[in-house]
N, C-alpha and C positions, 0 to 999 in steps of 0.2 A: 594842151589839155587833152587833144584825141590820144597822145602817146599815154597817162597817166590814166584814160579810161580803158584803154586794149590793157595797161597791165591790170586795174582791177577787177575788166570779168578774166582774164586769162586766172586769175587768183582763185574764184571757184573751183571751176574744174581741175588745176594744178592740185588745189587741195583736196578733190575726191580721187585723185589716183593717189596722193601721199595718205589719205585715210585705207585707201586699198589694200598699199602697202604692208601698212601697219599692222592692220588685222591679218593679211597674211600672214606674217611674223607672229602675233599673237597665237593662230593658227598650229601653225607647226611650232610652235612650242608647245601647246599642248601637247600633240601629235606627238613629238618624242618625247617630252619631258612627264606628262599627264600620267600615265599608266595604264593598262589596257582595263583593269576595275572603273578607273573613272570614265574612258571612250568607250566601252560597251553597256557602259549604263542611260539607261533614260535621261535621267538628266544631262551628263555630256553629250550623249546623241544630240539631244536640242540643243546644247552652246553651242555644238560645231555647227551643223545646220544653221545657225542664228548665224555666227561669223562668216560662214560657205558665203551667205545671201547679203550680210553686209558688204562681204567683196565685191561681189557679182553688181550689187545694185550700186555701191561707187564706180564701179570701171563705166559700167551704164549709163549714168548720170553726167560724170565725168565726157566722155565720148559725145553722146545726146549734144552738150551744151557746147559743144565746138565747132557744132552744124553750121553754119553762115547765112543763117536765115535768121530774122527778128521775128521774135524778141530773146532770140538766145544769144548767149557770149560770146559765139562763134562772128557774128556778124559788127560789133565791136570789137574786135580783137585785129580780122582783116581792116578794117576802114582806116586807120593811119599809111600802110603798104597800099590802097589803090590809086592810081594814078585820079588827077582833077577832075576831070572829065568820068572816072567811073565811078569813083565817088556820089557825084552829083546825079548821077543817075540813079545809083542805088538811094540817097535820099529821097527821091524822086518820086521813084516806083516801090517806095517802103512797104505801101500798101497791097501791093501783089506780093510781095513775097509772104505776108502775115499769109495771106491765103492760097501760096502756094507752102508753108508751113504745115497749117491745118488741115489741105489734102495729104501732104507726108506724113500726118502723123494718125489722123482717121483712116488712112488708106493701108496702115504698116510699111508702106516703103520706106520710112525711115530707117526700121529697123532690119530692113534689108540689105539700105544701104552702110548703115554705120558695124554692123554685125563682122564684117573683116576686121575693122579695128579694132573692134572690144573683144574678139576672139586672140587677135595680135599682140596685143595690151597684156588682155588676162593670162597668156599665155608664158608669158616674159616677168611677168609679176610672181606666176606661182613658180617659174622654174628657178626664178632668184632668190625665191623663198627657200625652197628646197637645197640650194647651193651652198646659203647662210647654213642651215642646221644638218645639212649633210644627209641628207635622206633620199 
């Protein structure tokens, strides 16, 4: 049962980096296929800007929930790999991590902390993008 729950939060976040994807692709296709009438206009200005920030807030959300703290997916996902003993502790001391959580995410050091990967991530996502449509 623990193996079948790490795969369905791992399922979240797996599918906000394949949403990431996507819209990048959606993205540069615009990008070469659009025309430069439709991207210098107000209206395209906004779809890309809307697509840019759908990326951006997948890779984010995506990343976010991989954290190993409860109640995000991150800390289901580890719990079949810990050993008996850490396990039982981590069920244990559940309750300090919700509030060691909430100091990481009222304090931004989450976003301090997870900011490598989602720069790493986002990085590898648009250069694969760009690789597809040759740009």
């Amino acid at each position: 049962m623990e193996k079948g729950e790490a795969i369905v939060s791992l399922a979240g976040p797996l599918m906000n980096i394949v949403l990431a994807f996507v819209f990048t692709l959606i993205y540069y296709a615009l990008y070469k296929y659009a025309g430069s009438e439709f991207l210098d206009s107000t209206y395209g200005g906004v779809i890309m800007i809307m697509i840019s920030s759908t990326i951006a807030t997948n890779i984010g959300l995506g990343v976010f929930n991989l954290i190993p703290l409860p109640p995000l997916d991150g800390s289901k996902i580890i719990m079949p790999f810990l050993p008996y003993k850490a396990k039982q502790w981590f069920i244990n001391n559940e309750q300090i991590f919700y509030i060691i959580f909430i100091i990481l995410w009222i304090s931004g050091l989450a976003g301090t902390i997870i900011s490598p990967a989602i720069s790493w991530i986002t990085s590898g996502i648009l250069s694969l993008g760009k690789m597809i449509f040759g740009i």
